[in-house]
N, C-alpha and C positions, 0 to 999 in steps of 0.2 A: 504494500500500500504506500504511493505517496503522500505527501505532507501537500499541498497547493496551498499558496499565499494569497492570499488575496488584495489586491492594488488598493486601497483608498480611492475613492472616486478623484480626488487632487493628484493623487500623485501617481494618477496613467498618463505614460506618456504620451501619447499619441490623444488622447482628450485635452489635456494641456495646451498643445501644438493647435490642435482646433479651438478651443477655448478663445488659446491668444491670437489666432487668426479674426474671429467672430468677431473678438473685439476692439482689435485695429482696425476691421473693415468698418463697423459700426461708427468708429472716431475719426475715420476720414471723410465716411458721409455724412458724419455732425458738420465736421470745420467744413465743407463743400457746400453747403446749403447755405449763410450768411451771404457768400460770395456769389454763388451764381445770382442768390434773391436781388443782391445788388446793381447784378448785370441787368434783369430786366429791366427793360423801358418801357412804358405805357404810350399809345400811342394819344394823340392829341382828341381822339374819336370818343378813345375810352375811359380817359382822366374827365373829359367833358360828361359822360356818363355817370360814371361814379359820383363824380360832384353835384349833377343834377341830383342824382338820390340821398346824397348829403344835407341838399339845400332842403329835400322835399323835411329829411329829419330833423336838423335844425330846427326849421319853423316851427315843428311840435315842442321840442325842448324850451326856445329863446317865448314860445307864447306861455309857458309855464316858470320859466326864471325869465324874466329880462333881462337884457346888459344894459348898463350906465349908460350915456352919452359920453362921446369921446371914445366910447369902446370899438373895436375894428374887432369882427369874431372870423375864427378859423374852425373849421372841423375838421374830425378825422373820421374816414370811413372807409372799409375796406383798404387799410393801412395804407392811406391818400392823407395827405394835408390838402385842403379843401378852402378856399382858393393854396394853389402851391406860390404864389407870389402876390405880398401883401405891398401897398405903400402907407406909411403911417407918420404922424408928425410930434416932434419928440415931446413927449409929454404923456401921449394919449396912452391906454394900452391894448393887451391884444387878446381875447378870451380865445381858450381852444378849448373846443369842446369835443367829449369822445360821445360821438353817436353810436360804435359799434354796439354790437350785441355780446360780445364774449372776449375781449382784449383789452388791455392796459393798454395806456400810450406814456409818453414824455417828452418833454422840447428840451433839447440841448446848444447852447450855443456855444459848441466845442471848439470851433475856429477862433471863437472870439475869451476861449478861458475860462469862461462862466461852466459852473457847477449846472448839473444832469437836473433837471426840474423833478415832483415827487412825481411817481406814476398819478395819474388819473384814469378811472375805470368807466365801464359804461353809463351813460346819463352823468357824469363828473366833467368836472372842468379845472380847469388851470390859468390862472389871470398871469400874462407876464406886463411889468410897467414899462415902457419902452423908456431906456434909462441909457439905450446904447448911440456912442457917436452915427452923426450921419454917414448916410451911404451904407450899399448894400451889405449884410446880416446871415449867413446860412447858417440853418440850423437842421436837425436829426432827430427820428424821435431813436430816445437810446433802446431799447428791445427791439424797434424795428430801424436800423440803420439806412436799409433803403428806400424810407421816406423820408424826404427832405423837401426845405421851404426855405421861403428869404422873404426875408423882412427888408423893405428899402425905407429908409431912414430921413426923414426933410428935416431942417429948422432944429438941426441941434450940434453942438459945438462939434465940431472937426477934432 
């Protein structure tokens, strides 16, 4: 009669080997996803799209909160900044609101040094005070990097 050992489920090799295959493939198609998200481009048909069904949301929201006067409002929908280019004058500020239904967003004005704004969730908003020099502003929502906006800036010190 022999003695048979039995392997430890860790410590077969040949499961190991697969193991650590599964989950380098897995971790290259995590880091691959951020990047290619970022390569799409939306074409002018269907950002005009999206933003229509923005606006239609919006309007239920802003007839349930209002914004101030002087307020410039942006939504996000269908991870779209909604107009994607604002012009505003230095003082005013700028409401972004998350229309979606099941994602966080956030405004960053990482070009310009400024800290990641807090997330805001569905039906949430975020007031930013336009506080930045004139002239154009790009910003990112941070979880979703490949939506971006600009803020163009009038009437405030250079």
């Amino acid at each position: 009669m022999t003695a048979r050992t039995r392997l430890r489920r860790h410590d077969h090799p040949q499961r190991s080997r697969r193991s650590r295959a599964a989950v380098m493939a897995g971790l290259t198609l995590l880091a691959a996803i951020p990047a290619a998200a970022q390569d799409v481009r939306l074409s002018a048909e269907e950002r005009a799209t999206i933003c229509a069904e923005a606006a239609q949301r919006l309007k239920g929201w802003l007839a349930d909160h209002p914004a101030a006067p002087g307020t410039v409002v942006v939504a996000t929908w269908r991870e779209v900044f909604c107009p994607e280019a604002i012009t505003v004058k230095a003082g005013e500020k700028v409401l972004f609101v998350n229309v979606e239904k099941r994602t966080s967003h956030s405004v960053w004005f990482k070009t310009a040094g400024r800290a990641e704004s807090p997330r805001f969730f569905p039906d949430e908003s975020f007031e930013q005070p336009v506080d930045l020099g004139e002239g154009d502003h790009d910003y990112v929502c941070g979880p979703h990097p490949w939506m971006r906006g600009r803020i163009r800036v009038e009437g405030a010190a250079k």
